[in-house]
Backbone as a chain_set.jsonl record, in Angstrom:
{"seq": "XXXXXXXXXXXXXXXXXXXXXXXXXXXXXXXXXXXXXXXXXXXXXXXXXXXXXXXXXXXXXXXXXXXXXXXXXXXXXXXXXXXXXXXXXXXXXXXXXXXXXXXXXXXXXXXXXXXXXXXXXXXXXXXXXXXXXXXXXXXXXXXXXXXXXXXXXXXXXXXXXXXXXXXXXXXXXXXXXXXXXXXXX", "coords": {"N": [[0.85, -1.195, 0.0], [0.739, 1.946, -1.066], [1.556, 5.294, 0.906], [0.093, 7.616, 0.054], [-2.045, 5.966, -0.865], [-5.548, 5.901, -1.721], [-8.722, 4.099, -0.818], [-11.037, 2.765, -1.966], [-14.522, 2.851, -1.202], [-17.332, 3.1, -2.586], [-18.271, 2.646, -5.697], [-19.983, 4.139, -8.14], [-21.623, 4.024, -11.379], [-22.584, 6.77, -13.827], [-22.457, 7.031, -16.26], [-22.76, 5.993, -18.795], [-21.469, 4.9, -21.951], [-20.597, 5.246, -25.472], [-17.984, 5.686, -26.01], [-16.67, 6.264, -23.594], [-17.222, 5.71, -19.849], [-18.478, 7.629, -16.969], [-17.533, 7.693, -13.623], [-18.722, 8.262, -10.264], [-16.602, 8.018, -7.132], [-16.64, 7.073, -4.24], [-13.728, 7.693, -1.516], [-11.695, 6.544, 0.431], [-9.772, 8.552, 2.665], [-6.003, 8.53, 3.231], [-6.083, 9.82, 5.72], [-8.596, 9.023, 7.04], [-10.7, 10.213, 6.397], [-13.468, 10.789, 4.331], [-13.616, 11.091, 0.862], [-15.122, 12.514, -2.174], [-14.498, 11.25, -6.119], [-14.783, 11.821, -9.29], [-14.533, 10.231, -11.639], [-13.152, 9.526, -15.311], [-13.382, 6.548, -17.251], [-11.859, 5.223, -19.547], [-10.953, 3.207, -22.943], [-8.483, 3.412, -23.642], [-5.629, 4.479, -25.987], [-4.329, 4.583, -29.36], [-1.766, 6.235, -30.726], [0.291, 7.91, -33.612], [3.187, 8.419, -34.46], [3.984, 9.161, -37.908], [6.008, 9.136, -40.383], [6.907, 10.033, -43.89], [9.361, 8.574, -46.271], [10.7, 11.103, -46.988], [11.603, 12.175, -45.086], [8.488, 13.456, -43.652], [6.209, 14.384, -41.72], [3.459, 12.588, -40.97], [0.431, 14.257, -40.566], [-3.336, 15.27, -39.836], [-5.907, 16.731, -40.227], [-8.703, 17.478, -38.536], [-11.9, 18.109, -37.479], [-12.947, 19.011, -33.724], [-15.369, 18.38, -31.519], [-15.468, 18.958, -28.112], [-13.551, 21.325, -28.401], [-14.765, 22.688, -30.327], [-13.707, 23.62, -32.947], [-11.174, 23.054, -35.63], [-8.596, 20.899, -35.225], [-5.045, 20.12, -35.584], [-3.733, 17.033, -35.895], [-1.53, 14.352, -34.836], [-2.29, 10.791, -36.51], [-4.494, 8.908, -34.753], [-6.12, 6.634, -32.343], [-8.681, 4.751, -30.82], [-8.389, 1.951, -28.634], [-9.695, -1.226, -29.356], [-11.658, -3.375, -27.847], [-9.809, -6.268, -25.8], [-8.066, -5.521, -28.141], [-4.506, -5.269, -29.066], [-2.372, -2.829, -28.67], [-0.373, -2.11, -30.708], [-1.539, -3.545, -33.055], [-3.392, -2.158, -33.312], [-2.648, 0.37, -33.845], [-1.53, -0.099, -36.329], [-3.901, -0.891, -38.075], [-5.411, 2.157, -37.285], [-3.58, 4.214, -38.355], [-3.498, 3.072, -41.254], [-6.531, 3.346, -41.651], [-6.721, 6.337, -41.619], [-5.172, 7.544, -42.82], [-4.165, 6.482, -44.875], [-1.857, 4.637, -45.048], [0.469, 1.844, -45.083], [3.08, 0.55, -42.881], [6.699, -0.636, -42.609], [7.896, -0.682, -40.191], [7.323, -0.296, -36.714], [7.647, 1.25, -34.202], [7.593, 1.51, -30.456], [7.584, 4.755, -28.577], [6.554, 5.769, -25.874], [4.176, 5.739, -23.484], [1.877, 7.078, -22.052], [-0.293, 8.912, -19.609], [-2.895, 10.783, -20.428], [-4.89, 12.568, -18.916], [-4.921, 12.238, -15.959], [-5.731, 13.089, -13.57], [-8.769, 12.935, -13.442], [-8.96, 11.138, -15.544], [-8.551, 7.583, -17.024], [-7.448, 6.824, -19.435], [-4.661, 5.866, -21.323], [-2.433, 6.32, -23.745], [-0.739, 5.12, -26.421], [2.392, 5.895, -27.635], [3.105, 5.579, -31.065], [6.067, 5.22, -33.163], [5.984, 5.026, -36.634], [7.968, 4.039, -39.652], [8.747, 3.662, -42.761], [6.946, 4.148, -44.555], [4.022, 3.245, -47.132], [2.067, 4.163, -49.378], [-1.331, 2.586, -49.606], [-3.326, 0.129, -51.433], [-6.26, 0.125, -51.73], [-7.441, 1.383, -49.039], [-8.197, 0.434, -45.789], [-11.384, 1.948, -44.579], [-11.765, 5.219, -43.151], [-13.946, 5.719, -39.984], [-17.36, 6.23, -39.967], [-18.13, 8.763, -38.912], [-16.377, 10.114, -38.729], [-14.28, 12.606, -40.658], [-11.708, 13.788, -41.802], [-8.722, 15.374, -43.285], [-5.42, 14.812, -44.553], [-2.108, 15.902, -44.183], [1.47, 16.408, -45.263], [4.082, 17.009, -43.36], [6.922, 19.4, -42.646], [9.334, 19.27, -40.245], [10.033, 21.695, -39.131], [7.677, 22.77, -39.907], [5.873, 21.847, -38.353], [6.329, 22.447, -35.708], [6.01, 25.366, -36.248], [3.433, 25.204, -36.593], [2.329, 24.497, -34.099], [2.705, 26.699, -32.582], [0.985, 28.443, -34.159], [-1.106, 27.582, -32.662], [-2.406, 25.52, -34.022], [-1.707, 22.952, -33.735], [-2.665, 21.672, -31.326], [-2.628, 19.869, -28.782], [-2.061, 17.506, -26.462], [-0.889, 15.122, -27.271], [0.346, 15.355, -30.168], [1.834, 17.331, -29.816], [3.836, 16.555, -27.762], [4.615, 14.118, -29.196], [5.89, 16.243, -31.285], [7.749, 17.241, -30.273], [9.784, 14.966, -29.215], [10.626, 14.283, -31.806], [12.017, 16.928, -31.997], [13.836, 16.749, -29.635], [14.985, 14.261, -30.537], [16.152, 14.757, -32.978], [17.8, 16.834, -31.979], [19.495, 15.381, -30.496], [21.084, 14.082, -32.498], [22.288, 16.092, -34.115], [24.558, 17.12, -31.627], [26.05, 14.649, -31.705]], "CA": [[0.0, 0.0, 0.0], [1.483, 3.379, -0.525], [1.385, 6.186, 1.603], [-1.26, 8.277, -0.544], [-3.52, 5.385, -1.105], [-7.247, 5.986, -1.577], [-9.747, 3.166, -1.004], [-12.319, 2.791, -2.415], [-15.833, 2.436, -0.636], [-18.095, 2.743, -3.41], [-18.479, 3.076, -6.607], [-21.64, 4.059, -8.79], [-21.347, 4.563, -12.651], [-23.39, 7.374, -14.116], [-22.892, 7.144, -17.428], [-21.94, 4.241, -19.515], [-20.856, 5.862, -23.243], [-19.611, 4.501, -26.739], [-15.896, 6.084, -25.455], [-16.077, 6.972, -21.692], [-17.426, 5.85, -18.675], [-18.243, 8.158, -16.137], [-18.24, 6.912, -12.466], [-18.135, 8.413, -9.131], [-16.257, 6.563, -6.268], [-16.705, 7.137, -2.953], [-13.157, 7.327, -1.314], [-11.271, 6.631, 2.173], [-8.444, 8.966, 2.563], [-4.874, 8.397, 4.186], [-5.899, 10.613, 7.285], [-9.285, 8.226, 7.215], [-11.33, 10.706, 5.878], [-13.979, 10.173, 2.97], [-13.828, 12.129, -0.297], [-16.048, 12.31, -3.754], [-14.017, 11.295, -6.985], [-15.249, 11.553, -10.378], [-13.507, 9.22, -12.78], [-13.504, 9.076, -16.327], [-12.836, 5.093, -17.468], [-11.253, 4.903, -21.347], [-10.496, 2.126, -23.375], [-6.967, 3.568, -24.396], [-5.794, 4.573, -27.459], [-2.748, 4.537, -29.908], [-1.502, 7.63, -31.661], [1.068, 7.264, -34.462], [4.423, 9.481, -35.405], [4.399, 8.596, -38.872], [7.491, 9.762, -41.347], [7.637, 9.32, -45.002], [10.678, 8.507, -46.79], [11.095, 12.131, -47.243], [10.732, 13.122, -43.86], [7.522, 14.309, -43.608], [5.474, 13.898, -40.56], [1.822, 12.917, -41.425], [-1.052, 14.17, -39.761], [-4.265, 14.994, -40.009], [-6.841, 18.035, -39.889], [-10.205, 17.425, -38.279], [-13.069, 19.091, -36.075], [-13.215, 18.484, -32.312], [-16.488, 19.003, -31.196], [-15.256, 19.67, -27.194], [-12.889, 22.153, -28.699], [-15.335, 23.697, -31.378], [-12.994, 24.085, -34.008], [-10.653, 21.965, -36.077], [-7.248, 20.748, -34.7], [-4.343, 19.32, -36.693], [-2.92, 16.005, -34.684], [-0.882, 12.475, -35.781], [-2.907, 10.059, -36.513], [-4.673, 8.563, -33.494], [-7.87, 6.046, -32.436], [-9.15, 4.349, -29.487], [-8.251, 0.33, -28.472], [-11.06, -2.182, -29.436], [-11.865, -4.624, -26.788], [-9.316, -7.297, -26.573], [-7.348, -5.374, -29.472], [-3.694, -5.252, -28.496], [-2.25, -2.013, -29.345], [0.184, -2.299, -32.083], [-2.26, -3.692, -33.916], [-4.377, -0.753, -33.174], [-1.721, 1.511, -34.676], [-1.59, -0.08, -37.762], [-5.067, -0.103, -38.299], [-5.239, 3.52, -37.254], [-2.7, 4.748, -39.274], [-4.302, 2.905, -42.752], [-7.826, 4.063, -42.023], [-6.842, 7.791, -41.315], [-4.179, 8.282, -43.516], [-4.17, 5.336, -46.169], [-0.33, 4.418, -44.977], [1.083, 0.721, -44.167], [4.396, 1.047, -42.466], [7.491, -1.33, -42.643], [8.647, -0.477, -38.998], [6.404, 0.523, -35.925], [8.553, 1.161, -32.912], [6.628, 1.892, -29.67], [8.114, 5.814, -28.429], [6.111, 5.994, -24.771], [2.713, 5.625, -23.254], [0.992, 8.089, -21.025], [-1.928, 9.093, -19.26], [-3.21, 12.006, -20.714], [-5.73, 13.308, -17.63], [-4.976, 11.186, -14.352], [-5.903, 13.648, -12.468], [-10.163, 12.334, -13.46], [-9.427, 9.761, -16.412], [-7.423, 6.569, -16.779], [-6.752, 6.921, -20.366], [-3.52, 5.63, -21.636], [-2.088, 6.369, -25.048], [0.115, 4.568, -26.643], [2.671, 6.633, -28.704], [4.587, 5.026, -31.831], [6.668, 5.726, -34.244], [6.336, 4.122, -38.039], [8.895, 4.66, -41.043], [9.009, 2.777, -44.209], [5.631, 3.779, -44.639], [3.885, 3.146, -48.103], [0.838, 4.471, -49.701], [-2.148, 1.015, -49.612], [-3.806, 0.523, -53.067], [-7.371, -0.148, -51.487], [-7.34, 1.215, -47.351], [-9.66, 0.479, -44.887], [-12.174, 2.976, -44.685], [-12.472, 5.603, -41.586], [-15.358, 5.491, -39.25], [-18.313, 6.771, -40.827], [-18.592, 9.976, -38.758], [-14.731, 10.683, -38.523], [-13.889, 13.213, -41.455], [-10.018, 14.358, -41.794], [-7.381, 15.898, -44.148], [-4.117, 14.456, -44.654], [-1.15, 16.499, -44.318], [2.617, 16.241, -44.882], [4.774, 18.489, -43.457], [8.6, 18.886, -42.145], [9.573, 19.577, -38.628], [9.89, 22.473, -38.757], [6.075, 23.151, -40.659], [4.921, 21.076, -36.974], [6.888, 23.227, -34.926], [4.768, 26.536, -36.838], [1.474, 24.757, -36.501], [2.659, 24.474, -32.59], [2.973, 28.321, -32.351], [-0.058, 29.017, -34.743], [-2.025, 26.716, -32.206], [-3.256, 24.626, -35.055], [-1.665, 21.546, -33.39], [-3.298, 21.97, -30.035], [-3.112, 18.723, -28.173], [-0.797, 16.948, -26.06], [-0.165, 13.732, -28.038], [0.627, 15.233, -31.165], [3.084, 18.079, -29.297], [4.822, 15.454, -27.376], [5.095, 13.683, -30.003], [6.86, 16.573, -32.178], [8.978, 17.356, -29.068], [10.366, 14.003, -29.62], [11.457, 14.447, -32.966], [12.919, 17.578, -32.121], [14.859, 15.706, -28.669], [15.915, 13.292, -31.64], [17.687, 15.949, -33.933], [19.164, 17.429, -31.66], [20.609, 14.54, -30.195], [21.899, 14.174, -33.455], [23.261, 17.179, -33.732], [25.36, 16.683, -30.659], [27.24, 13.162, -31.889]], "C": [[0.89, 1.252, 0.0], [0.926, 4.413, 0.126], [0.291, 6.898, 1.574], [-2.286, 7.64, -0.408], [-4.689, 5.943, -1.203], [-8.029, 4.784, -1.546], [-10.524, 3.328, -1.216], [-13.757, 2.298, -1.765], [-16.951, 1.969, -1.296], [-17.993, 3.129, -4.625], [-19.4, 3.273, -7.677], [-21.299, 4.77, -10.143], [-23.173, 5.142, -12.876], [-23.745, 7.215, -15.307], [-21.945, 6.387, -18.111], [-21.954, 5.003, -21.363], [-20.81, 4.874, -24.257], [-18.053, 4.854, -26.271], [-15.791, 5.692, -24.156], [-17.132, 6.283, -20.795], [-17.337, 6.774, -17.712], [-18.872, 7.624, -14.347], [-18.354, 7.957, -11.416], [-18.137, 7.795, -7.813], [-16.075, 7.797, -5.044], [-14.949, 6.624, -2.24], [-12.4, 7.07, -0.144], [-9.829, 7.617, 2.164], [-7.368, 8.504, 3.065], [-5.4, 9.017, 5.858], [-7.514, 9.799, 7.385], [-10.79, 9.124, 7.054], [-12.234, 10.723, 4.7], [-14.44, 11.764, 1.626], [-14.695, 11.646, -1.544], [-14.53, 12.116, -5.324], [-14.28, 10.985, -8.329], [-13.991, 11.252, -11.228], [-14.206, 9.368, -14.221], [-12.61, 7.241, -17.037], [-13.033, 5.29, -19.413], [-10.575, 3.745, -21.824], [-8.861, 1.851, -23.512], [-6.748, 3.832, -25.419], [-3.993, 4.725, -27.601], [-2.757, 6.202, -30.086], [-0.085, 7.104, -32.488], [1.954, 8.427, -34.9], [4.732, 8.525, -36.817], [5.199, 9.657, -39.925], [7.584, 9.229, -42.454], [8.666, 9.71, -45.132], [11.618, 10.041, -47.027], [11.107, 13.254, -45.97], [9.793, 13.982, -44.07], [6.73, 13.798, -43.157], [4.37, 13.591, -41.308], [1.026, 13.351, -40.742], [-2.533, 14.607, -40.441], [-5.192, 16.206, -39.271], [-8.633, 17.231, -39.7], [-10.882, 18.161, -36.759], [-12.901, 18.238, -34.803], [-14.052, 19.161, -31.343], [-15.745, 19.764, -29.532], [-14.195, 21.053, -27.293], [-13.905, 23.715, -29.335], [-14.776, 24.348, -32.422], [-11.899, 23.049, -34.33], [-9.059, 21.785, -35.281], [-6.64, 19.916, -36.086], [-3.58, 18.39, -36.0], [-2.153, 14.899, -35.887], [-2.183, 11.781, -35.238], [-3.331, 9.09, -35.225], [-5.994, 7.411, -33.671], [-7.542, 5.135, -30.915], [-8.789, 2.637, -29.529], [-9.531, -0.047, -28.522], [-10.817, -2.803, -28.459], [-10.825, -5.92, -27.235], [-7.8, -6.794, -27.55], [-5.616, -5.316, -28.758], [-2.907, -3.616, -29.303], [-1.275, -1.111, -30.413], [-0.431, -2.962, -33.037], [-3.639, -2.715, -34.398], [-4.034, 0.075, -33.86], [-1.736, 1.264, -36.312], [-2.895, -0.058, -38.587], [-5.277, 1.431, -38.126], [-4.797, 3.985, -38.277], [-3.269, 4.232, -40.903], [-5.624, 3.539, -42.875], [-8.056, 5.918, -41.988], [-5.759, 8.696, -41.958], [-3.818, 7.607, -44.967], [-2.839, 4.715, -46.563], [-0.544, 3.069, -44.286], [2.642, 1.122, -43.677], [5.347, -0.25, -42.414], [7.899, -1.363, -40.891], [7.618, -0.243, -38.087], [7.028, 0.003, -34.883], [7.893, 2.155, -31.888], [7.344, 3.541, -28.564], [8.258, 5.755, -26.713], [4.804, 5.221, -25.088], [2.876, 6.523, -21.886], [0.051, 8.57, -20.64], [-1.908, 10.702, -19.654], [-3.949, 12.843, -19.651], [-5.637, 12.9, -16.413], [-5.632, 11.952, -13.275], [-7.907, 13.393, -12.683], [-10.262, 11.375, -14.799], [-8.275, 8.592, -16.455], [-7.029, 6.453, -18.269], [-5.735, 7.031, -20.953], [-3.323, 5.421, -23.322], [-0.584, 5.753, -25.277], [1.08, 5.022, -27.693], [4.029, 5.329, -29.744], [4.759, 5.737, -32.859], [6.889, 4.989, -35.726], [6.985, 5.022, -39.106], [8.35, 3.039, -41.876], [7.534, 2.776, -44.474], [5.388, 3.911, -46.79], [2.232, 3.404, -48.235], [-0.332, 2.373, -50.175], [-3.242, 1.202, -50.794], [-5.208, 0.743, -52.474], [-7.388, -0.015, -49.808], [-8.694, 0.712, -46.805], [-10.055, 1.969, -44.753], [-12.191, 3.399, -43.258], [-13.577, 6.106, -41.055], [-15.938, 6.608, -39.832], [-18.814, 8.081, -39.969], [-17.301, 10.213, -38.34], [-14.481, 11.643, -40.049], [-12.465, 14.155, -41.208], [-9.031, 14.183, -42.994], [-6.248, 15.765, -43.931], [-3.259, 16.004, -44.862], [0.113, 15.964, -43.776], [3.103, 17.427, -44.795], [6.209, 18.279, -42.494], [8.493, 19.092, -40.663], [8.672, 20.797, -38.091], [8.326, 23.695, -39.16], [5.834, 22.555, -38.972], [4.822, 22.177, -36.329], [5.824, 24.674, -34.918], [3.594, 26.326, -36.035], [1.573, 24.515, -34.938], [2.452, 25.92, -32.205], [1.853, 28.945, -33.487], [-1.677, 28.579, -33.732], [-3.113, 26.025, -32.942], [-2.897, 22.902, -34.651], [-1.837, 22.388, -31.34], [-3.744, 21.352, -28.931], [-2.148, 17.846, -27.6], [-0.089, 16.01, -26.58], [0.579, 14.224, -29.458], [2.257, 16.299, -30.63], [3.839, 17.128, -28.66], [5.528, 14.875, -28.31], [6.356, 14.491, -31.342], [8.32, 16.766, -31.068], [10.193, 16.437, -29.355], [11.293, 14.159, -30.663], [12.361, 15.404, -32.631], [13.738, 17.343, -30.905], [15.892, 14.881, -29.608], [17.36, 13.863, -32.305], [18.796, 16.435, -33.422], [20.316, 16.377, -30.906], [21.579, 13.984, -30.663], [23.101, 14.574, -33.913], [24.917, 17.214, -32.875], [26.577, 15.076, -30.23], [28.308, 13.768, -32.222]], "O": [[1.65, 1.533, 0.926], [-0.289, 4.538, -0.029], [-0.473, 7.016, 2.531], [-3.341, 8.127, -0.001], [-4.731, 6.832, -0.352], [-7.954, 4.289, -2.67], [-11.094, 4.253, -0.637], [-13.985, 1.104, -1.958], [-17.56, 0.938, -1.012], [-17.493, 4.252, -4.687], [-19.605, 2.198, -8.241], [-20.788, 5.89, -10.152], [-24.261, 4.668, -12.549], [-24.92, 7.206, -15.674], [-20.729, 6.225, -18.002], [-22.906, 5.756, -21.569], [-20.972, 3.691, -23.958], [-17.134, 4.035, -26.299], [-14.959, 4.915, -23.687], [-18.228, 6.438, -21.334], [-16.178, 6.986, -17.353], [-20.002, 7.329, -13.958], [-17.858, 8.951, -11.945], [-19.098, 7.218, -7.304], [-15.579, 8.923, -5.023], [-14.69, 5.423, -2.314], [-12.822, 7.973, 0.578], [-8.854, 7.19, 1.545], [-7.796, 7.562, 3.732], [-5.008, 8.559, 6.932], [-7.812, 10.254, 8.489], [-11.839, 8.711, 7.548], [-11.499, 10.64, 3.716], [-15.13, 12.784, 1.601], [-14.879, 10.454, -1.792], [-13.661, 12.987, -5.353], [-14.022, 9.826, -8.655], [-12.91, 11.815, -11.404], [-15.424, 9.354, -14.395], [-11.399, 7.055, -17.164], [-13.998, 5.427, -20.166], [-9.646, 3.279, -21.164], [-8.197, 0.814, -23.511], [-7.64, 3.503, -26.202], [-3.029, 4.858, -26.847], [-3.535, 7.067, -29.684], [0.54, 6.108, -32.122], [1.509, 9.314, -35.63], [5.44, 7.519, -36.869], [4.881, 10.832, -40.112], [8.15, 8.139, -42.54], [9.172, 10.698, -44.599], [12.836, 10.112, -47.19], [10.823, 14.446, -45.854], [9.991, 15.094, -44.559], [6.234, 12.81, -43.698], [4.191, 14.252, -42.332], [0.751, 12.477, -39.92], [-2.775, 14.227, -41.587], [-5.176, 16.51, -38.078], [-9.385, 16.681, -40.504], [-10.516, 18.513, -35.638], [-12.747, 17.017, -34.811], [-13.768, 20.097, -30.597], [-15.466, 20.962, -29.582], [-14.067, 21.764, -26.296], [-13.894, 24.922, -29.092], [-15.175, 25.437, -32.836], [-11.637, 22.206, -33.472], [-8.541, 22.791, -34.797], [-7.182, 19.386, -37.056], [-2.628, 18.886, -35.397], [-2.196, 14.739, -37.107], [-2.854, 11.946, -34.22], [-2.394, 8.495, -34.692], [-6.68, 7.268, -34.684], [-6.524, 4.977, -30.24], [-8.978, 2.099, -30.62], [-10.435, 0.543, -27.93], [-9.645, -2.842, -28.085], [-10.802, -6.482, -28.33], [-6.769, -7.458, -27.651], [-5.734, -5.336, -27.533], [-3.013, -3.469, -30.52], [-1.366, 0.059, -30.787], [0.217, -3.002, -34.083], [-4.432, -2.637, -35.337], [-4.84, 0.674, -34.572], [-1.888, 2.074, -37.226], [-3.017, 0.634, -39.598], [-5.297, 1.967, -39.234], [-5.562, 4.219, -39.213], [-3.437, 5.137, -41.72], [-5.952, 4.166, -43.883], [-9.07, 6.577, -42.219], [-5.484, 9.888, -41.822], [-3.298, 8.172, -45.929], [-2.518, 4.347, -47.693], [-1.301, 2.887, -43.333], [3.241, 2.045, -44.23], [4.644, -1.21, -42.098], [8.251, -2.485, -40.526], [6.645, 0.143, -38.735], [7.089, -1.182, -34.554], [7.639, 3.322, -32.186], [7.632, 3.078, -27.46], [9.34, 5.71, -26.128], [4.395, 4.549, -26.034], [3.749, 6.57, -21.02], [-0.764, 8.755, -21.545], [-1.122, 11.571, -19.276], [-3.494, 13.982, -19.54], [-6.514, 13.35, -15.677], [-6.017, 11.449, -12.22], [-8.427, 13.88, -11.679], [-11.338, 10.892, -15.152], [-7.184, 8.774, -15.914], [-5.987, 5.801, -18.338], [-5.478, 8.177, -21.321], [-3.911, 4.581, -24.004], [0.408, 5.866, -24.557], [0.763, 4.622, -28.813], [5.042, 4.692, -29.454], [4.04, 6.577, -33.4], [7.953, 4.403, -35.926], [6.75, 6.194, -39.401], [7.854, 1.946, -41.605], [6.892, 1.735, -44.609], [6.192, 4.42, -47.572], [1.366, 2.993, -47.463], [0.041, 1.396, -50.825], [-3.873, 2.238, -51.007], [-5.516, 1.898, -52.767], [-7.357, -1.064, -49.165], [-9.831, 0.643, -47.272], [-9.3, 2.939, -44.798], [-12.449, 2.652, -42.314], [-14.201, 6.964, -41.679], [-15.38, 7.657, -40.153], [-19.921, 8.51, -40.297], [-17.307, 10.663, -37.194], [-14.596, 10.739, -40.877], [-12.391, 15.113, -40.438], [-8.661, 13.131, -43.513], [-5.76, 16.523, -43.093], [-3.666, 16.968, -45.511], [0.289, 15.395, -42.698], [2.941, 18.451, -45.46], [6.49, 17.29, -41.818], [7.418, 19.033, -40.067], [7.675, 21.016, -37.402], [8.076, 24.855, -38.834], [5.434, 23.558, -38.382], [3.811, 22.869, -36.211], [5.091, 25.017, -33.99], [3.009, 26.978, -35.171], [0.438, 24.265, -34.531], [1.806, 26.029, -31.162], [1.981, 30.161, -33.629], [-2.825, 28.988, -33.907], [-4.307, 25.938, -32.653], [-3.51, 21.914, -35.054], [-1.285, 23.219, -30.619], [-4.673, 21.702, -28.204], [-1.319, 17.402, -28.395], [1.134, 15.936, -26.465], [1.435, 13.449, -29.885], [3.411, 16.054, -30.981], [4.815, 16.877, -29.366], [6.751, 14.961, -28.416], [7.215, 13.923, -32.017], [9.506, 16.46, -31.199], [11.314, 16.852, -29.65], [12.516, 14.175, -30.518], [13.54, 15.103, -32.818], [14.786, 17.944, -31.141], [17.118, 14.817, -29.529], [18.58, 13.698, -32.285], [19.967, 16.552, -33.782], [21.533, 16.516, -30.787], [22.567, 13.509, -30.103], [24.216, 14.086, -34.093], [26.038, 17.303, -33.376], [27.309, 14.673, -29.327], [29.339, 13.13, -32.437]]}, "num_chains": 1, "name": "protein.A"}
């Protein structure tokens, strides 16, 4: 048990979703005190740094309703039941961009909200990617615009706040951690 712990007393789900679960749990504190904690419960999801041959990140322009306006992210999607999630990625990445990849090397994983969801993303990285004659098709109320662009086009769209979302900034971060580590051989 660590120090912090919380136990749990009860827990009563409010709202059962297609994405999210929302519960709230009844909790015991360390000093034996009882607090309210609203949880959000998520399946998980991938997200994908993908690089063609020409360096050039891919991502992807679409609306985000809790936003109210479009964002530009890497390619991303939620774990199926069961699904394991490198196999998630590569699905992902064909239905939202129409790319197979030769390589898919796993970067991180991180909780995006801990502080009220358990949602864990899984970040990778695919090269040797290749355009797929016939892709799988993406979900029938998902609509999004491919874009390639260099680093330093990310970097922009970072400081235009057109990429506006932690997975896809992390993710350029990365690249630019990479370079410069480069750099520095």
């Amino acid at each position: 048990m660590h120090k912090f712990e919380e136990n749990t007393v009860k827990s009563e789900v409010i709202f059962n979703g297609r994405v999210v679960r929302l519960q709230v749990d009844e909790v015991e504190l360390p000093n034996g005190k009882l607090a309210k904690r609203e949880i959000i419960k998520h399946p998980g999801a991938v997200a994908i740094l993908a690089m063609t041959p020409e360096n050039k990140i891919i991502l992807v322009e679409q609306f985000r309703k809790p936003m109210d306006r479009a964002l530009v992210e890497i390619p991303a999607g939620k774990l199926e039941p069961g699904e394991k999630p490198e196999i998630t990625a590569v699905r992902e990445l064909e239905e939202e961009t129409g790319y197979a990849c030769d390589e898919l090397q796993l970067i991180n994983s991180f909780y995006t909200s801990p502080g009220f969801a358990d949602e864990l993303i899984h970040l990778y990285f695919a090269k040797g990617l290749k355009k797929v004659e016939n892709p799988k098709s993406a979900d029938e109320d998902e609509f999004v615009e491919l874009l390639e662009v260099t680093l330093d086009e990310a970097v922009q769209l970072i400081q235009e706040q057109k990429i506006y979302d932690a997975k896809t900034a992390y993710a350029i971060q990365y690249l630019q951690l990479k370079e410069a580590l480069k750099e520095n051989e």
